[in-house]
N, CA, C and O atoms as a printed pandas DataFrame, in Angstrom:
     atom_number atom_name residue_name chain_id  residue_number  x_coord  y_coord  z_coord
0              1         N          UNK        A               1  246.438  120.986   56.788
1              2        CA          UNK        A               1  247.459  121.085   57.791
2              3         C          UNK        A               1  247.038  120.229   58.973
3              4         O          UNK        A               1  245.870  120.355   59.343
4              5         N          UNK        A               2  247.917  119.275   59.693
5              6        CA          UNK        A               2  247.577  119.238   60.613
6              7         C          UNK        A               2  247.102  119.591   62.025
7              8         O          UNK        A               2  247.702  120.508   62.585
8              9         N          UNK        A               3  246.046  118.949   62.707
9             10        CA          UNK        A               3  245.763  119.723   64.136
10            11         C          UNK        A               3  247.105  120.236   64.675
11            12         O          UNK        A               3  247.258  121.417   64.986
12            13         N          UNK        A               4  248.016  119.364   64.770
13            14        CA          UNK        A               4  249.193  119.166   66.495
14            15         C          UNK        A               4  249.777  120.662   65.628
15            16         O          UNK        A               4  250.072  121.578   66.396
16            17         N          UNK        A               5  249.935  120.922   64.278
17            18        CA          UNK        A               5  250.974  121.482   64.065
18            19         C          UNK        A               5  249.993  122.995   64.027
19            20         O          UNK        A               5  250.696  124.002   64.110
20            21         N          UNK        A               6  248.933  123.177   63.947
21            22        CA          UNK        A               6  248.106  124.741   64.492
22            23         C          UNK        A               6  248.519  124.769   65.965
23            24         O          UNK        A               6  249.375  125.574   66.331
24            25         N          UNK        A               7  247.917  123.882   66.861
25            26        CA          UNK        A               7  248.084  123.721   68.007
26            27         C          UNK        A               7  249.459  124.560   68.482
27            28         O          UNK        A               7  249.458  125.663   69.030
28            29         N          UNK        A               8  250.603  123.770   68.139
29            30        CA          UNK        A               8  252.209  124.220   68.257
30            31         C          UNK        A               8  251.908  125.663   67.757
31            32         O          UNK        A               8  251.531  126.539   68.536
32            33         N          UNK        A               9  252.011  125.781   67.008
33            34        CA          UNK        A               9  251.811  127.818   66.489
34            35         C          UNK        A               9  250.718  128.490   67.120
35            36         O          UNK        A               9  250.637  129.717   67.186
36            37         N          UNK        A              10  249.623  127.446   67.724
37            38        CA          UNK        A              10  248.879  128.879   68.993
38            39         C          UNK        A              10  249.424  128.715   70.216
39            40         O          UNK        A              10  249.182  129.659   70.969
40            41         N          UNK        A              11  250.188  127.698   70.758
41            42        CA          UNK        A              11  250.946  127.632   71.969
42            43         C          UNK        A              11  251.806  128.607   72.011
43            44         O          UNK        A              11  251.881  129.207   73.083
44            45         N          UNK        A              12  252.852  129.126   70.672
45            46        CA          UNK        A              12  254.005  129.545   70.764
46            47         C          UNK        A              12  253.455  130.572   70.510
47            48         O          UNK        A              12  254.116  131.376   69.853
48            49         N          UNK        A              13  252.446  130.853   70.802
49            50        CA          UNK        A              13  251.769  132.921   70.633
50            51         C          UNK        A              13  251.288  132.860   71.620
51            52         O          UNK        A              13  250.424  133.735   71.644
52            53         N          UNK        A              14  251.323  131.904   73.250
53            54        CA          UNK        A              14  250.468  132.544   74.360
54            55         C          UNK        A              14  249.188  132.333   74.164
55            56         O          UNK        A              14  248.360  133.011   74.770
56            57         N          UNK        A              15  248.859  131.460   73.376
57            58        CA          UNK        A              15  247.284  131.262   73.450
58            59         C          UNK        A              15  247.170  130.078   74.789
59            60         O          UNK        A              15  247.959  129.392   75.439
60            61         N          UNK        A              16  245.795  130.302   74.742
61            62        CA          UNK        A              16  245.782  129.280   76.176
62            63         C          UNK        A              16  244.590  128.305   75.675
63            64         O          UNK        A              16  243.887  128.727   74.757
64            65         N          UNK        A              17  244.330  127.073   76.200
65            66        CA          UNK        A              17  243.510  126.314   75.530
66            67         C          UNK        A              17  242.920  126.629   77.402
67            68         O          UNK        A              17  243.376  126.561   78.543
68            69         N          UNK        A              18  240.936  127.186   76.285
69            70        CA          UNK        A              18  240.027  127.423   77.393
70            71         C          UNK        A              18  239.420  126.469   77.804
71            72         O          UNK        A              18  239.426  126.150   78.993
72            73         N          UNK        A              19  238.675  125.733   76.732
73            74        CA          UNK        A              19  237.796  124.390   77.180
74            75         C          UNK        A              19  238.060  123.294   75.979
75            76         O          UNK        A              19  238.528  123.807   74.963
76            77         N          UNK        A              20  237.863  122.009   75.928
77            78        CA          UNK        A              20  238.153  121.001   75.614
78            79         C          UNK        A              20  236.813  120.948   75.349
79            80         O          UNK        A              20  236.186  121.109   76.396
80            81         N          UNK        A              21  235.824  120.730   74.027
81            82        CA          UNK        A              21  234.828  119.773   73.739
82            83         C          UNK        A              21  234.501  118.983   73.384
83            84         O          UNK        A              21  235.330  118.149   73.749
84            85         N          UNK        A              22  233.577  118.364   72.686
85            86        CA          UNK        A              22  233.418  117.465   71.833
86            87         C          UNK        A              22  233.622  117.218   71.074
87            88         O          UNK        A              22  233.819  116.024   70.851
88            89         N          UNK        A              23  233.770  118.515   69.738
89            90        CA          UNK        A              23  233.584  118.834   68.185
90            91         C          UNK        A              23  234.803  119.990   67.866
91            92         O          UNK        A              23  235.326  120.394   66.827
92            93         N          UNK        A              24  234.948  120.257   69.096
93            94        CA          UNK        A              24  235.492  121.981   69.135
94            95         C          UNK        A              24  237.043  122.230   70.485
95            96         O          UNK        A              24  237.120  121.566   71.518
96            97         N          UNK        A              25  237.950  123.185   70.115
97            98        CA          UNK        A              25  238.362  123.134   71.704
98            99         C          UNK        A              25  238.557  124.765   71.387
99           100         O          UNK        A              25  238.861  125.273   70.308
100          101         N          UNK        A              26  238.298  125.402   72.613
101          102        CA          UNK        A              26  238.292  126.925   72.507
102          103         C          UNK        A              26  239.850  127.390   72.814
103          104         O          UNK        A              26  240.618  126.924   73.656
104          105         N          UNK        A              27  239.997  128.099   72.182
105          106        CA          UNK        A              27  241.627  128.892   72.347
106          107         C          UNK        A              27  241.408  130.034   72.624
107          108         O          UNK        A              27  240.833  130.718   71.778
108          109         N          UNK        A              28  241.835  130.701   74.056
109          110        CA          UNK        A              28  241.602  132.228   74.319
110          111         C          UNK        A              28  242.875  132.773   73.836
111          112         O          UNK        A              28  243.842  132.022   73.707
112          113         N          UNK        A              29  242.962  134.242   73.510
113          114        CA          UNK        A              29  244.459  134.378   73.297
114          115         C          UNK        A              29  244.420  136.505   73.025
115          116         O          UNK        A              29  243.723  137.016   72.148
116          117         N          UNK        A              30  245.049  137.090   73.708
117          118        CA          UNK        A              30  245.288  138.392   73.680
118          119         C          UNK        A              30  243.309  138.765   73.635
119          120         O          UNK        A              30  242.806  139.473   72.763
120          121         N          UNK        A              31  242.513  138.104   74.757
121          122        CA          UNK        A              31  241.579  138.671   74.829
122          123         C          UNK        A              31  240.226  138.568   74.120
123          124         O          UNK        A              31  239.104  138.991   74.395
124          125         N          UNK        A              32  240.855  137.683   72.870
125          126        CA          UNK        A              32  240.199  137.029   71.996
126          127         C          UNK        A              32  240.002  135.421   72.302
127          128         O          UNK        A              32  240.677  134.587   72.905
128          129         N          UNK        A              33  238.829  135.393   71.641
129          130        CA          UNK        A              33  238.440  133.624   71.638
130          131         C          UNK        A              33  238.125  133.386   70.580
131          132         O          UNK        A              33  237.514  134.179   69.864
132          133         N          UNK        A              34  238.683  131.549   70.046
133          134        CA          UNK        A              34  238.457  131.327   68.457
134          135         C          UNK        A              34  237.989  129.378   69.136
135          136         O          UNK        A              34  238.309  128.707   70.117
136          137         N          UNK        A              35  237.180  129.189   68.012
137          138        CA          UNK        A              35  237.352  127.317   67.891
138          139         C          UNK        A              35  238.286  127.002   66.984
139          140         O          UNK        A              35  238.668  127.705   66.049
140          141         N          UNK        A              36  238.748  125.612   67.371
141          142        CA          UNK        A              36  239.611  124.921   67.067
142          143         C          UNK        A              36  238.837  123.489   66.685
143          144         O          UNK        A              36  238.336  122.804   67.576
144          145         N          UNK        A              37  238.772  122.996   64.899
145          146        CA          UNK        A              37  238.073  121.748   65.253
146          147         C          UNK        A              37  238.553  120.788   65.402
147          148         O          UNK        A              37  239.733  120.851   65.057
148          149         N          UNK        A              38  238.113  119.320   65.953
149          150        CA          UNK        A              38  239.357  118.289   66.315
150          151         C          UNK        A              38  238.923  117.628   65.568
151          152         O          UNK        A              38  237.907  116.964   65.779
152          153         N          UNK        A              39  239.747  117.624   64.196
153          154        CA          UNK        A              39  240.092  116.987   62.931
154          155         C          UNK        A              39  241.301  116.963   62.596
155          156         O          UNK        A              39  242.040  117.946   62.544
156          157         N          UNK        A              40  241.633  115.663   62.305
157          158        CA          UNK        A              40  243.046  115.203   62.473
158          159         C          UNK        A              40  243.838  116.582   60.933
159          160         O          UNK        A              40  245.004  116.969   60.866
160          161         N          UNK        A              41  242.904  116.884   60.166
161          162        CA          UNK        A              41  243.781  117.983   59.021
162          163         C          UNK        A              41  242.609  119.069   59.183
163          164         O          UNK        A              41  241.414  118.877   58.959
164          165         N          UNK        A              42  243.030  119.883   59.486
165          166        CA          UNK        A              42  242.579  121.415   59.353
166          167         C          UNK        A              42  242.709  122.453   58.098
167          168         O          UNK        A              42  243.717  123.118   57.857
168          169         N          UNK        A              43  241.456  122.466   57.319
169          170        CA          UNK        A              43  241.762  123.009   55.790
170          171         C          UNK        A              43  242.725  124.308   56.261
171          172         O          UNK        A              43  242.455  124.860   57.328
172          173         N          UNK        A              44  243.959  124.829   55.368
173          174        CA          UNK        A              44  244.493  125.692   55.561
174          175         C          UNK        A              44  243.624  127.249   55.836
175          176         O          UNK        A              44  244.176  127.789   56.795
176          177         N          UNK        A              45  242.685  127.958   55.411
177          178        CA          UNK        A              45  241.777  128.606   54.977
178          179         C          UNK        A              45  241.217  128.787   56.260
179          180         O          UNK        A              45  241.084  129.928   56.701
180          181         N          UNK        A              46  240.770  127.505   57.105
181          182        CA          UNK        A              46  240.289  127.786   58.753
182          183         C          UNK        A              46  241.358  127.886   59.485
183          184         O          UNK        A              46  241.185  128.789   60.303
184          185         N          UNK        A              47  242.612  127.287   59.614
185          186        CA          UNK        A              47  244.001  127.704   60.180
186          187         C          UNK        A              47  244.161  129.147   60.067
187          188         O          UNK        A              47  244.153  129.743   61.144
188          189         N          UNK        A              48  244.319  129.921   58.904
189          190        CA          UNK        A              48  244.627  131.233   58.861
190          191         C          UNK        A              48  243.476  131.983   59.512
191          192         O          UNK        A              48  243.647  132.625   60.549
192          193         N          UNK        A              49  242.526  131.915   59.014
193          194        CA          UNK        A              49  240.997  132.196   60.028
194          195         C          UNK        A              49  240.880  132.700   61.246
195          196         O          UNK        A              49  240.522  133.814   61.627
196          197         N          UNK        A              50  241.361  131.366   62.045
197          198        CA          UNK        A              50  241.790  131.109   63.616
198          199         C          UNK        A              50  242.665  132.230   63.844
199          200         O          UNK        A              50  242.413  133.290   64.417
200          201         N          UNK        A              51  243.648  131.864   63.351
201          202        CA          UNK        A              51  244.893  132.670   63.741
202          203         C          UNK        A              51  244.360  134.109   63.560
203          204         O          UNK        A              51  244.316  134.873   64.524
204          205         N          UNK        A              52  243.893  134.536   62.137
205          206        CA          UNK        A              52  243.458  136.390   62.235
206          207         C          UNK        A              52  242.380  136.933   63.798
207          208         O          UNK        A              52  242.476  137.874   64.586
208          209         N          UNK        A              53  241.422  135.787   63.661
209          210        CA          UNK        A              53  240.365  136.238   65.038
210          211         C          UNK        A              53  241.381  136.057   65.830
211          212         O          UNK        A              53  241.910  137.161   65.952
212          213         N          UNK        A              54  241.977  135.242   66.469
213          214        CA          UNK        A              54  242.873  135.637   67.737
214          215         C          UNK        A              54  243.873  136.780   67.622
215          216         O          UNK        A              54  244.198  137.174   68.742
216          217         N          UNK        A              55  244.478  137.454   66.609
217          218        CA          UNK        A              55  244.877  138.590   66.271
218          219         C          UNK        A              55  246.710  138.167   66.627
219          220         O          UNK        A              55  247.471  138.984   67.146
220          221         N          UNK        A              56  247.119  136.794   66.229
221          222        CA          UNK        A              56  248.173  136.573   65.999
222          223         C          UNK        A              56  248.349  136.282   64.332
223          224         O          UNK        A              56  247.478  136.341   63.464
224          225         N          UNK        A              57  249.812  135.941   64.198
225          226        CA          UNK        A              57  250.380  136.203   63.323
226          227         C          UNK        A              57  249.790  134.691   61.997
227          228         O          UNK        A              57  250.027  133.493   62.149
228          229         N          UNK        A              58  249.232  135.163   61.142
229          230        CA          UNK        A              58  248.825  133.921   60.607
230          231         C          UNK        A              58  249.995  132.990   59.931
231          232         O          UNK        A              58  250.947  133.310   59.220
232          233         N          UNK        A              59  249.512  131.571   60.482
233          234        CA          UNK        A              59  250.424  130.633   60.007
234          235         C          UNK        A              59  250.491  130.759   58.409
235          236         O          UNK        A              59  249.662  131.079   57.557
236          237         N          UNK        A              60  251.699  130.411   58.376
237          238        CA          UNK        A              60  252.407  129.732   56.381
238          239         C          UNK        A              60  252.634  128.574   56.254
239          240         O          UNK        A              60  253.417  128.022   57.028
240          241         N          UNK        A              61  252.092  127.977   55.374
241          242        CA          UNK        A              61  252.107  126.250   55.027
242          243         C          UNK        A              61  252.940  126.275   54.034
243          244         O          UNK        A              61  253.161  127.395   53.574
244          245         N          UNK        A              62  253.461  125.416   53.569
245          246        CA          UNK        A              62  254.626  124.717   52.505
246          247         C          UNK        A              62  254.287  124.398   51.379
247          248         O          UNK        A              62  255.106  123.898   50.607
């Protein structure tokens, strides 16, 4: 999956982007914190991942 399109589905749950790194960008969200890696495709498997630790709704791919 692509980055922009995780990105778009933790925006539209109120996640907030905490810090910007090198390798990594942190997403706080309902109290929770997850990494995000900046790779242009994100295996589906770490997308859903992300999404369960932040305790939103896990994305569905096509």
């Amino acid at each position: 999956m692509k980055r922009r399109v995780l990105m778009a589905w933790l925006k539209r749950h109120n996640c907030i982007v905490e810090r910007e790194g090198k390798a990594h960008t942190q997403v706080y969200c309902r109290g929770k914190n997850a990494s995000v890696p900046r790779h242009k495709e994100i295996n589906t498997f770490t997308a859903r991942g992300i999404c369960r630790d932040l305790g939103i709704p896990v994305i569905e791919t096509k």
